[in-house]
VEXKE-596910 format. One line per field, with one value per atom (N, C-alpha, C): chain; x, y, z; residue in one letter; atom name; residue number from 0. Coordinates in Angstrom, 1 decimal, padded with zeros to 4 digits. Atoms other than C-alpha are relative to their C-alpha. Layout:
# residues N
c	A:...
X	X:...
Y	Y:...
Z	Z:...
r	a:...
a	CA:...
k	NUM:...
//
This chain:
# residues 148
c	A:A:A:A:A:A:A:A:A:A:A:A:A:A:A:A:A:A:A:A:A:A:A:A:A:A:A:A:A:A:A:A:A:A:A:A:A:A:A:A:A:A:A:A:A:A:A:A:A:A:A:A:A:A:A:A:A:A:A:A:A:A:A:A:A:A:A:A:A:A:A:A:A:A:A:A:A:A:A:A:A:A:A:A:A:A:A:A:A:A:A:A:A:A:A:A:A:A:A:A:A:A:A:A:A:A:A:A:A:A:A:A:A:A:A:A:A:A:A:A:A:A:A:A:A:A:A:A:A:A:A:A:A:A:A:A:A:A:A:A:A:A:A:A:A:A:A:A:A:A:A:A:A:A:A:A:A:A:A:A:A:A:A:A:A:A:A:A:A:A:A:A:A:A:A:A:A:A:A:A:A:A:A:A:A:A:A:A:A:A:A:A:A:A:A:A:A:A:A:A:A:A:A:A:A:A:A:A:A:A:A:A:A:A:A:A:A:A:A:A:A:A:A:A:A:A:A:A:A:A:A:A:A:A:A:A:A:A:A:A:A:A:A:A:A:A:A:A:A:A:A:A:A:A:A:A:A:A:A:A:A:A:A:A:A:A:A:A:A:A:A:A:A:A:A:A:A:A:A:A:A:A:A:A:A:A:A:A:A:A:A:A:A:A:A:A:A:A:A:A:A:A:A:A:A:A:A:A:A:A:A:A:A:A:A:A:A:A:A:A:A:A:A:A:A:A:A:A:A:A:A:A:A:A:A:A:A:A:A:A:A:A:A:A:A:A:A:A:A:A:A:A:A:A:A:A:A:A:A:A:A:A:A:A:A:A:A:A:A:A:A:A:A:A:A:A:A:A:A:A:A:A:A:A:A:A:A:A:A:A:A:A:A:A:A:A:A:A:A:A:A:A:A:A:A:A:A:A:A:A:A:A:A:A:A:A:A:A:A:A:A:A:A:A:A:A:A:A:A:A:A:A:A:A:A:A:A:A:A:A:A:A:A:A
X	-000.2:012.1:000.6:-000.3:012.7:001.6:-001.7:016.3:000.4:-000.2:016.3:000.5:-000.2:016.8:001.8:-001.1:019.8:001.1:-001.0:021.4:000.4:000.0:020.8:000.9:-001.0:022.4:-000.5:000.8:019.6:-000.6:000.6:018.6:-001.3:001.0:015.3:-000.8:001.5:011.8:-000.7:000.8:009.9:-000.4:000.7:007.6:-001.2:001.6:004.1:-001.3:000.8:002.7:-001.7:000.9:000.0:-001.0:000.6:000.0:-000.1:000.0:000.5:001.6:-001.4:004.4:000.4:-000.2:004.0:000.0:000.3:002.2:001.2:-001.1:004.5:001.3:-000.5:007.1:000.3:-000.1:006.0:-000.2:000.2:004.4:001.2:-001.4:008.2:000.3:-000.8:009.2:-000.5:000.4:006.5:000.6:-001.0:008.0:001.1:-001.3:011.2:-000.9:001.0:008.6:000.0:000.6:007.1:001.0:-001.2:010.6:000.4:-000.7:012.2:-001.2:001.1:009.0:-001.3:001.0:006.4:-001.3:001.0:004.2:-000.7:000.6:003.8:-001.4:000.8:002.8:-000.9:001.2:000.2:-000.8:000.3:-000.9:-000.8:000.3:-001.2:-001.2:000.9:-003.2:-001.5:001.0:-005.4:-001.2:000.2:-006.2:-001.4:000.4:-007.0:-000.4:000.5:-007.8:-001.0:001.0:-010.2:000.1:-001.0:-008.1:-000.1:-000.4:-008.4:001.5:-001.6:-005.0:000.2:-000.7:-004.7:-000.4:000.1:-005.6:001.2:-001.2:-002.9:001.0:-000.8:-000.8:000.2:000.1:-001.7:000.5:-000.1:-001.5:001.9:-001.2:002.4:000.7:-000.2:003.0:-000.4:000.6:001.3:-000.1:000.7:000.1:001.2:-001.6:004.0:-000.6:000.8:002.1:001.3:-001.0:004.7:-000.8:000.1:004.4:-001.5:000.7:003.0:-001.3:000.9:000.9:-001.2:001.5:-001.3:-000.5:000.8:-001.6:-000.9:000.8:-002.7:-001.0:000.9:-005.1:-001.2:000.7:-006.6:-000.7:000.7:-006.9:-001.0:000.8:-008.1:-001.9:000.9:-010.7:-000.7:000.7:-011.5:-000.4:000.6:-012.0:-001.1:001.0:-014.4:-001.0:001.1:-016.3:000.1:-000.1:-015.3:001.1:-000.6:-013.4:001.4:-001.1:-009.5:000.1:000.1:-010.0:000.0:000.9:-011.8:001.1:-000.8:-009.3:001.5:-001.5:-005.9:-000.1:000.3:-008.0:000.0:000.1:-008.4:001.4:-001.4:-004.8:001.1:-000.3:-003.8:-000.2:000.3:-005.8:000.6:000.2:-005.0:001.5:-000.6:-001.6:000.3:-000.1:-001.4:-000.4:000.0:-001.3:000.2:-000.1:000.0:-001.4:001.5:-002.2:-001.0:000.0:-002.8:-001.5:000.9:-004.9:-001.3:001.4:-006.6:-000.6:000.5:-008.0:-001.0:000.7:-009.5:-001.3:000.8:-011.2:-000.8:000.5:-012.6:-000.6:000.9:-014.0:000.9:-000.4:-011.6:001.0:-000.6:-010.5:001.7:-001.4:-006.8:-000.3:000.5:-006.8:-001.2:001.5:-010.4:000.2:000.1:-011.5:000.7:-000.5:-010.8:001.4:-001.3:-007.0:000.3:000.1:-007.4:000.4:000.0:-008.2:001.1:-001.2:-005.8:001.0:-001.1:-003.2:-000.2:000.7:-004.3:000.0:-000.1:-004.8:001.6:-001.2:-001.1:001.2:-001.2:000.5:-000.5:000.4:-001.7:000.6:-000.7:000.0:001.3:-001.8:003.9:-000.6:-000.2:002.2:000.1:000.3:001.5:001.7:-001.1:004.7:001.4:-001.6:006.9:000.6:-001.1:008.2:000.0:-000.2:009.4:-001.1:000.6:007.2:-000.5:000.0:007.2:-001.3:001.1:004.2:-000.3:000.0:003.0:-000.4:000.9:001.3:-001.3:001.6:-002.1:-000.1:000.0:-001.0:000.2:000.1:000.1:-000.8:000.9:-002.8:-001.2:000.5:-004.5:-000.1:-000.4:-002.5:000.9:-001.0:-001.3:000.8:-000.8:-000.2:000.9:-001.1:002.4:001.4:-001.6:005.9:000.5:000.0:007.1:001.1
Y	-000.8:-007.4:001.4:-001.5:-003.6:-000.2:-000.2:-002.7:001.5:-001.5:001.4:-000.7:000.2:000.3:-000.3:000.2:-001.3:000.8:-000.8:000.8:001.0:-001.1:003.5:-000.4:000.3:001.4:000.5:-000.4:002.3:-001.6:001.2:-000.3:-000.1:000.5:-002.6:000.5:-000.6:-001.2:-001.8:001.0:-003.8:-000.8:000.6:-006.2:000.8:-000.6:-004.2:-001.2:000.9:-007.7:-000.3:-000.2:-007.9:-001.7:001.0:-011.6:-000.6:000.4:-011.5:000.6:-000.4:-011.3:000.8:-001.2:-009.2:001.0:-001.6:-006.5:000.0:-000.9:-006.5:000.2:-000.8:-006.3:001.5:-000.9:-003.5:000.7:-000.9:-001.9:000.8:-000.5:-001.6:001.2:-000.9:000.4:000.7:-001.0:002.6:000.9:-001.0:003.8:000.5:-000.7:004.4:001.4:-000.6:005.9:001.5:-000.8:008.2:001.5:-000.6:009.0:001.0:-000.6:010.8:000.8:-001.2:012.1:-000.1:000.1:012.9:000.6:-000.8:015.4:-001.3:001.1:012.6:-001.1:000.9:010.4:000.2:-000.4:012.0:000.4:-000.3:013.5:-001.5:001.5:009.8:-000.8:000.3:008.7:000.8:-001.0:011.7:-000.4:000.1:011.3:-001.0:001.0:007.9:-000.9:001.0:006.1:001.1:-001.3:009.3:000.4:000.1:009.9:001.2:-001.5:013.7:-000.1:-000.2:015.1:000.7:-000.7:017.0:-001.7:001.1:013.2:-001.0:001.0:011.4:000.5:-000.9:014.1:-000.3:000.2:014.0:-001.5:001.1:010.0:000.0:000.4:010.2:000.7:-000.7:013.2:-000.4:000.0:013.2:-001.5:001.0:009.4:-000.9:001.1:008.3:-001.5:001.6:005.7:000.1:000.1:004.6:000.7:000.2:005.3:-001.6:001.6:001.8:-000.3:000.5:001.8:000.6:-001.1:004.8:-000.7:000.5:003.5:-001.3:001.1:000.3:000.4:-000.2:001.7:000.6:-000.9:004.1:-000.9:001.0:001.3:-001.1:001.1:-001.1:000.8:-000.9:001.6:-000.1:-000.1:002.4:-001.5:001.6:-001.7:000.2:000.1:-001.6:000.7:-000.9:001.6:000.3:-000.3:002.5:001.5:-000.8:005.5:-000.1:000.7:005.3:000.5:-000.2:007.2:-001.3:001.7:003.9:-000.7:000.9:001.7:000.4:000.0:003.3:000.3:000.0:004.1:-001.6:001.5:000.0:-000.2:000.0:-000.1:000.5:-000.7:002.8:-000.7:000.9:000.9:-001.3:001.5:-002.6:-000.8:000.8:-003.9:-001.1:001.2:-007.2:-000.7:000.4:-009.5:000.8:-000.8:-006.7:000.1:-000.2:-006.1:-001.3:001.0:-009.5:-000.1:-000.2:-009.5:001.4:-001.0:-005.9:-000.2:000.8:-007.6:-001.0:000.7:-010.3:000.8:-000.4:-008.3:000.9:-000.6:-006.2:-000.9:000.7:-009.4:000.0:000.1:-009.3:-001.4:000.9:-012.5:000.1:-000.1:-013.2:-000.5:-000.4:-012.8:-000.2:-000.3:-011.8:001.0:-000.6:-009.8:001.8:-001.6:-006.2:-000.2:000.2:-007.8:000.4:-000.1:-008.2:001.2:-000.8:-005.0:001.1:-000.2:-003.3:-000.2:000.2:-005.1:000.8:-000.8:-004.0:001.5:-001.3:-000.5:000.4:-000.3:-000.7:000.1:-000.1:-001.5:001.2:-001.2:001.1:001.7:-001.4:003.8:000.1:000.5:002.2:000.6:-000.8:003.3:001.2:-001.5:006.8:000.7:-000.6:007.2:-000.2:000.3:006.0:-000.9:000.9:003.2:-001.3:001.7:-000.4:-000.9:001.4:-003.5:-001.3:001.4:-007.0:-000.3:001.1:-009.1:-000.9:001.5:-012.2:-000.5:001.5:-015.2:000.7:-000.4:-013.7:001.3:-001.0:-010.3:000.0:000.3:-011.3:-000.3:000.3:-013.3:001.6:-001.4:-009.8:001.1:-000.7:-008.2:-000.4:000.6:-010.0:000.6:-001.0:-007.3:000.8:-000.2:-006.3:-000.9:001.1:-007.5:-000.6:000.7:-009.8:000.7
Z	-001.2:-005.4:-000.4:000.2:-005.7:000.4:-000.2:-005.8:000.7:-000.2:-004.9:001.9:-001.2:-000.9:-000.1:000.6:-002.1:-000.2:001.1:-004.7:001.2:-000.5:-001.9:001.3:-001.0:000.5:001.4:-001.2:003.0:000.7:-000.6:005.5:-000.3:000.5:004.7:001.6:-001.5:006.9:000.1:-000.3:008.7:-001.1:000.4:007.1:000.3:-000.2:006.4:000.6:-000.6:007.4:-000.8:000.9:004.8:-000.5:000.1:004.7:-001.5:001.0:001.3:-000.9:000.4:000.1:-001.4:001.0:-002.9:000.3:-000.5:-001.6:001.4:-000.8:001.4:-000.3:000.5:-000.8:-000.5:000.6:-002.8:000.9:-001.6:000.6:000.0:-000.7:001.3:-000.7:001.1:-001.7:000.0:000.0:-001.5:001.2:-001.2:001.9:-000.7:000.7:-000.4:-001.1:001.1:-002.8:000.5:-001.5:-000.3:000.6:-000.5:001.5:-000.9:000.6:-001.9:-000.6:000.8:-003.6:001.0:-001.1:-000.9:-000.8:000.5:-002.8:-000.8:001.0:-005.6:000.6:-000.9:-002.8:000.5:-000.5:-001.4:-000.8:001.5:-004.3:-000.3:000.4:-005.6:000.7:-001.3:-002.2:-000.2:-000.3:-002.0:-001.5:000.9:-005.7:-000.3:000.6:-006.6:001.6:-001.3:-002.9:000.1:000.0:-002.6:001.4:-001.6:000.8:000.8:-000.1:001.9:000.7:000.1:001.5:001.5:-001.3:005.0:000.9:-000.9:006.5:-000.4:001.1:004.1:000.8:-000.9:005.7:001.5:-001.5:009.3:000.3:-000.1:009.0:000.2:000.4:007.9:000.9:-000.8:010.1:001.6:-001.4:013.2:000.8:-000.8:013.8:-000.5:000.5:012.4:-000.8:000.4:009.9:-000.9:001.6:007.3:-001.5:001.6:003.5:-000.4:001.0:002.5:001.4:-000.6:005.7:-000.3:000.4:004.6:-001.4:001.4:001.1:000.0:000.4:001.8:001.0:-000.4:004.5:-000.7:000.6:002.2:-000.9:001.2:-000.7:000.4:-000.2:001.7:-000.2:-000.1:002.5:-001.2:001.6:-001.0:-000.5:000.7:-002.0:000.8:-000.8:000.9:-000.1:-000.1:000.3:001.2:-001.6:003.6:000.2:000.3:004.4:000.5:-000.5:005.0:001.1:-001.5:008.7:000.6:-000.9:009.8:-000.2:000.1:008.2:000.7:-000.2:009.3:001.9:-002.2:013.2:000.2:-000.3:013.3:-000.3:000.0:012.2:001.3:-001.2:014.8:001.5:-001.5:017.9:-000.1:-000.9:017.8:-001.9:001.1:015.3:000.1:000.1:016.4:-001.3:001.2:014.0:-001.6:000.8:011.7:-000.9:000.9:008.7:-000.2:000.2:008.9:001.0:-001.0:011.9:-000.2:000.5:011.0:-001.1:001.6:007.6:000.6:000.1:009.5:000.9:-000.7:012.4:-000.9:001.1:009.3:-001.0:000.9:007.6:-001.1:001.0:005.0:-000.2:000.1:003.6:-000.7:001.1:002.6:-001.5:001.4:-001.2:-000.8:000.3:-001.4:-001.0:000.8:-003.9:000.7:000.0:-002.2:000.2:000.3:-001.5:-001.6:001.7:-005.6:-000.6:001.1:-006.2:000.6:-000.7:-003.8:-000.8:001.1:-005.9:-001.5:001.7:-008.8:-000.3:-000.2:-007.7:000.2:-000.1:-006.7:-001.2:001.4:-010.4:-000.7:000.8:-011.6:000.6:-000.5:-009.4:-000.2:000.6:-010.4:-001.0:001.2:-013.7:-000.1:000.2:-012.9:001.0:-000.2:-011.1:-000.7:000.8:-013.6:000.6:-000.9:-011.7:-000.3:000.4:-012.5:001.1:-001.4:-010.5:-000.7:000.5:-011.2:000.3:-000.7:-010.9:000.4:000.0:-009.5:-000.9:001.4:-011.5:000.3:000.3:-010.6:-000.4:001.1:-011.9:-001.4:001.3:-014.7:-001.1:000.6:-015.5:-000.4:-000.3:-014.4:-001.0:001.5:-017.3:-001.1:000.9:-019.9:-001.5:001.3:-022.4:000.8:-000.6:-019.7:-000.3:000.2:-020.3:001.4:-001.0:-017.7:000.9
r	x:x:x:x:x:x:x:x:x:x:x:x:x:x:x:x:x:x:x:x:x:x:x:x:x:x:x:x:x:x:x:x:x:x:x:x:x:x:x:x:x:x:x:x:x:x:x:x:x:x:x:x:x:x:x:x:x:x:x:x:x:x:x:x:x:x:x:x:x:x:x:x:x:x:x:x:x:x:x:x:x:x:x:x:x:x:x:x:x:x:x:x:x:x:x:x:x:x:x:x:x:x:x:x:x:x:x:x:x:x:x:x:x:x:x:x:x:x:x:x:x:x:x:x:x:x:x:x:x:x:x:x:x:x:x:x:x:x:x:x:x:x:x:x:x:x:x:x:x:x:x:x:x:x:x:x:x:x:x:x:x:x:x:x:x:x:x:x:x:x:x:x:x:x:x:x:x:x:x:x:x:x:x:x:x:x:x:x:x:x:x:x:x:x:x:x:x:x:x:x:x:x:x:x:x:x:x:x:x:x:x:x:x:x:x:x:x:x:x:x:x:x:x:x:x:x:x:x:x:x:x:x:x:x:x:x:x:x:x:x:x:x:x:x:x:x:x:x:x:x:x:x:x:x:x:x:x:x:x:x:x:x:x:x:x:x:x:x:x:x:x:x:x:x:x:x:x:x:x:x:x:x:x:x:x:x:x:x:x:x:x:x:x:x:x:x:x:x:x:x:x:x:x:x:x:x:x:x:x:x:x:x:x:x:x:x:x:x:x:x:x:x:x:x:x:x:x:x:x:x:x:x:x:x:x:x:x:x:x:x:x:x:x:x:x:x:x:x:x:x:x:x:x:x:x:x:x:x:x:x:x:x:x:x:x:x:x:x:x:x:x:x:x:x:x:x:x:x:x:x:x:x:x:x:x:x:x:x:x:x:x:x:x:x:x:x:x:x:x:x:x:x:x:x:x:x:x:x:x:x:x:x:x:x:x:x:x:x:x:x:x:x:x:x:x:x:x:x:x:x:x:x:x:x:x:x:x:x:x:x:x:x:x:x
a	N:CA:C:N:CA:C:N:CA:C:N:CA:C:N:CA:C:N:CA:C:N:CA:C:N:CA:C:N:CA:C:N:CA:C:N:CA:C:N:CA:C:N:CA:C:N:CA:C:N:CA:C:N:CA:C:N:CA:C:N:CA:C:N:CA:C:N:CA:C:N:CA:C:N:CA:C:N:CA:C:N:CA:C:N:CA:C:N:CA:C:N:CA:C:N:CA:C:N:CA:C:N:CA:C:N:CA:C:N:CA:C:N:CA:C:N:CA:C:N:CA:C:N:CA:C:N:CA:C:N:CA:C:N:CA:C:N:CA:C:N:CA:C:N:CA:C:N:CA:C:N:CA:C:N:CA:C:N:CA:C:N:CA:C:N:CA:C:N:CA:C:N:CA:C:N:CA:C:N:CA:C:N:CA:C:N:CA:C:N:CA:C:N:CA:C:N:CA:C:N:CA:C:N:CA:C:N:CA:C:N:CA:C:N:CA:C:N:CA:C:N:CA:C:N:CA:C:N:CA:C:N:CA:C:N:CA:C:N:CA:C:N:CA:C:N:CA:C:N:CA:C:N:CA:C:N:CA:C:N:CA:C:N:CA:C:N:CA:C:N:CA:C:N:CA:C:N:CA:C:N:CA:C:N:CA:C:N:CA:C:N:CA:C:N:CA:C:N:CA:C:N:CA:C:N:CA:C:N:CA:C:N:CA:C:N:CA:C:N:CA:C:N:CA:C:N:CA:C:N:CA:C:N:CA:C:N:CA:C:N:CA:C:N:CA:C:N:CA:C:N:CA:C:N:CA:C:N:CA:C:N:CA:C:N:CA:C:N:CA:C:N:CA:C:N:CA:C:N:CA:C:N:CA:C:N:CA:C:N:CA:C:N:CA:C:N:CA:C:N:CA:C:N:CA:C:N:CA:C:N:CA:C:N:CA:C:N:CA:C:N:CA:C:N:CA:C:N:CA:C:N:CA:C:N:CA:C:N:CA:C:N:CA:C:N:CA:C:N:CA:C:N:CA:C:N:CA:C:N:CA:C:N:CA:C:N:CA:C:N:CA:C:N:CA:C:N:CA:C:N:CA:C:N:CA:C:N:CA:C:N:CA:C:N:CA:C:N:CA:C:N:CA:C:N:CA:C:N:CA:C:N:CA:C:N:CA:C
k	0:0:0:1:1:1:2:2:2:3:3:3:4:4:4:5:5:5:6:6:6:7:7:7:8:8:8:9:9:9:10:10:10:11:11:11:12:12:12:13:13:13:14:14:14:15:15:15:16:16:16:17:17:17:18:18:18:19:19:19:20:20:20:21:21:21:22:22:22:23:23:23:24:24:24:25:25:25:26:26:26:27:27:27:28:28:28:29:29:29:30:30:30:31:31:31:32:32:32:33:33:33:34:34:34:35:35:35:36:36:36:37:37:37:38:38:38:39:39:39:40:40:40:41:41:41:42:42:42:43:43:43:44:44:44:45:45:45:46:46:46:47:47:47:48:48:48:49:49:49:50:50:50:51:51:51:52:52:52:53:53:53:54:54:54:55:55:55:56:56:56:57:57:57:58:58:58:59:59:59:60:60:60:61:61:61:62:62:62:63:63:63:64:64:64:65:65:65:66:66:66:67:67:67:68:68:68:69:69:69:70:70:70:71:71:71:72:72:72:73:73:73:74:74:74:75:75:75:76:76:76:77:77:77:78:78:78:79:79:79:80:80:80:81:81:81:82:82:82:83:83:83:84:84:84:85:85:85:86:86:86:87:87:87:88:88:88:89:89:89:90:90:90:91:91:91:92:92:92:93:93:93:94:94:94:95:95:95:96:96:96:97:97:97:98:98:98:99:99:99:100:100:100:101:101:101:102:102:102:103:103:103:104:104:104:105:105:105:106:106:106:107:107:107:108:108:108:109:109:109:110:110:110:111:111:111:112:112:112:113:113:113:114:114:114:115:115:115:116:116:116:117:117:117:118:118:118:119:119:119:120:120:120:121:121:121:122:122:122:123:123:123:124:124:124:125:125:125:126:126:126:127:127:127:128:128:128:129:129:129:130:130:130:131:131:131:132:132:132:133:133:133:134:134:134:135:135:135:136:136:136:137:137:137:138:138:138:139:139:139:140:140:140:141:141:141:142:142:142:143:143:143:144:144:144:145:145:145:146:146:146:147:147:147
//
């Protein structure tokens, strides 16, 4: 579990609701992520989820999405070939059943392959930001020349 919320002595954000307790873990921390280095974060989004940066923007700004909600919209988007508009407007209209519920009305199975690569996509941006993150048993298997 990320420790910076802690250390900082900042109260813990919601549950991202993802359905899957790692990523809503890390979800969390990217909102810490986000909060102290924004440029990075968008930056990061825009980049690598292929996100446009004035929508990554607007999302965090304007439509009050969290940190961890734009990223994982964007990534879901990107696993899907879909664009992250679509994914964070199905998020935007209807959050029942947190992400949980907008995954299934989207056909997406819990730990289906675009969950997979989502995850996947998420250790690979801890790498680019320099940041500590543990993995589960199916990351690990995922990378096993990572240290545990």
């Amino acid at each position: 579990m990320p420790t910076d919320a802690a250390a900082a002595g900042e109260d813990t954000v919601p549950d991202p609701g993802t359905g899957d307790a790692w990523l809503d873990t890390w979800l969390e921390d990217v909102d810490l992520y986000a909060a102290r280095y924004r440029d990075a974060f968008v930056d990061e989004v825009a980049r690598y989820q292929v996100a446009p940066r004035a929508l990554v923007e607007q999302l965090l700004d304007e439509a009050g999405m969290r940190a961890g909600d734009v990223y994982f919209a964007c990534a879901v988007g990107r696993a899907l070939g879909r664009p992250c508009r679509e994914i964070a407007a199905h998020w935007r209209r209807d959050r029942s059943g947190g992400w949980v519920g907008v995954l299934e009305r989207l056909g997406v199975a819990q730990g289906g392959e675009p969950i997979v690569r989502v995850k996947r996509g998420l250790v690979a941006s801890y790498d680019r930001w320099a940041r500590p993150i543990q993995l589960d048993a199916s990351l690990r298997r995922a990378f096993p020349d990572r240290e545990p």
